[in-house]
PLY file of the C-alpha trace (Angstrom):
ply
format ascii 1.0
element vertex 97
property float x
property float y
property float z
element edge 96
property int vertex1
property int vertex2
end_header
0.00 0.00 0.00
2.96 2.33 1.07
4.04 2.00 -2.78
0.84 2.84 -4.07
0.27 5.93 -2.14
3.81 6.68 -2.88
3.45 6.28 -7.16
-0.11 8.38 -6.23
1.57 11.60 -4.98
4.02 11.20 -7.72
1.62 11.27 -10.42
-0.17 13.57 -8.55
2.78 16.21 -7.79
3.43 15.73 -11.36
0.36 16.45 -13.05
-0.04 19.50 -10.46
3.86 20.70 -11.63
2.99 20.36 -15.71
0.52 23.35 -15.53
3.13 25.65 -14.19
5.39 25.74 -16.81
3.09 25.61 -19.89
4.19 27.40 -23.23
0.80 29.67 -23.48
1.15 29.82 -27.13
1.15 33.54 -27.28
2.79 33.83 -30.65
1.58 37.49 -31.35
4.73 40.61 -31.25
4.41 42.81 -28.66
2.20 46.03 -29.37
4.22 48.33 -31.04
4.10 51.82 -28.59
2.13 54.80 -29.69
4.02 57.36 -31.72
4.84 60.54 -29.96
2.86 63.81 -30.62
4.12 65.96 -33.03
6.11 69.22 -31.65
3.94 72.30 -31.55
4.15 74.42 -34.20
6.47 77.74 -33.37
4.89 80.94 -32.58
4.79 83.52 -35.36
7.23 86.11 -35.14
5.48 89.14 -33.53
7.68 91.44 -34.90
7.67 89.95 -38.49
4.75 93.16 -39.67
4.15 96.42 -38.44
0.86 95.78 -36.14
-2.22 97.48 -36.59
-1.94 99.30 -33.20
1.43 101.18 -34.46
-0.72 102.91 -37.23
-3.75 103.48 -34.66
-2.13 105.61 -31.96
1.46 106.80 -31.05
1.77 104.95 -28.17
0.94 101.67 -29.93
3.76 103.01 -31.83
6.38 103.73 -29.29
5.19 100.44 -27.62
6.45 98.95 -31.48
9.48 100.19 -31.62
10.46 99.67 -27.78
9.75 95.72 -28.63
11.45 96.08 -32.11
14.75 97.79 -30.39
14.66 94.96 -27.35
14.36 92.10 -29.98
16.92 93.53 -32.56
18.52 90.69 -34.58
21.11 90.75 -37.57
19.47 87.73 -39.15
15.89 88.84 -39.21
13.96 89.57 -42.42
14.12 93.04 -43.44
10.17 94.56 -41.59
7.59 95.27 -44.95
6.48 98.89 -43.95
3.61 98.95 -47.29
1.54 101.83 -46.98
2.29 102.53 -43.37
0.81 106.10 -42.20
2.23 106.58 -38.74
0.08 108.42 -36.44
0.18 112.24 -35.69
-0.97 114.09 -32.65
-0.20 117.67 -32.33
-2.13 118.19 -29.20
-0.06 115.99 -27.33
3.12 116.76 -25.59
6.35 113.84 -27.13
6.40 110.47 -25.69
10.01 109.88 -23.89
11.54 107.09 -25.58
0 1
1 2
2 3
3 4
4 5
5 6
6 7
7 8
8 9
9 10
10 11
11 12
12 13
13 14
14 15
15 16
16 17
17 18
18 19
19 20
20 21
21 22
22 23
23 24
24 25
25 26
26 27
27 28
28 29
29 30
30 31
31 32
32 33
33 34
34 35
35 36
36 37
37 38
38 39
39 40
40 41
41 42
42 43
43 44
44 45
45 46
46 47
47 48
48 49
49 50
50 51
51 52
52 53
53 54
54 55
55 56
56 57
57 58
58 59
59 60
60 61
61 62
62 63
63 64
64 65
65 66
66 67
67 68
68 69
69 70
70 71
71 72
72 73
73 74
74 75
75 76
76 77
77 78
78 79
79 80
80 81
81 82
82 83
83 84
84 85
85 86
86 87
87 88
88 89
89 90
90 91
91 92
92 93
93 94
94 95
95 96
């Protein structure tokens, strides 16, 4: 009986120990990650045209050229002026620049 018992838990502890180290048959590749986002497109150059508020009032004007002067480049593209009438005020004492 002892030999019995003995071939039992055998067959036993080795039917329990073949499910642990089954294949799974996952043959699929992994899942390829997400491609990042693209980069977000650059700002447009503020100083590229004259704005509208330079032509509306002197001190959108002043407040212009203050910017252009603090953001003064050697490689920047040349500023289209067009048809630019720059504001007049003779009541008005001169802004300090």
């Amino acid at each position: 009986m002892n030999k019995k018992l003995s071939l039992s838990f055998a067959l036993a502890t080795v039917a329990l120990m073949s499910g642990c180290f089954g294949g799974g048959g996952d043959d699929s590749p992994p899942p390829v990650p997400p491609a990042p986002p693209p980069p977000a497109p650059a700002p447009p150059d503020p100083l590229a045209a004259v704005p509208a508020a330079a032509a509306a009032s002197i001190d959108g004007l002043v407040t212009y050229l203050k910017t252009l002067s603090a953001n003064a480049s050697d490689t920047r593209e040349p500023i289209e002026l067009g048809a630019l009438t720059l504001p007049q005020n003779d009541t008005v004492d001169p802004s300090p620049l």
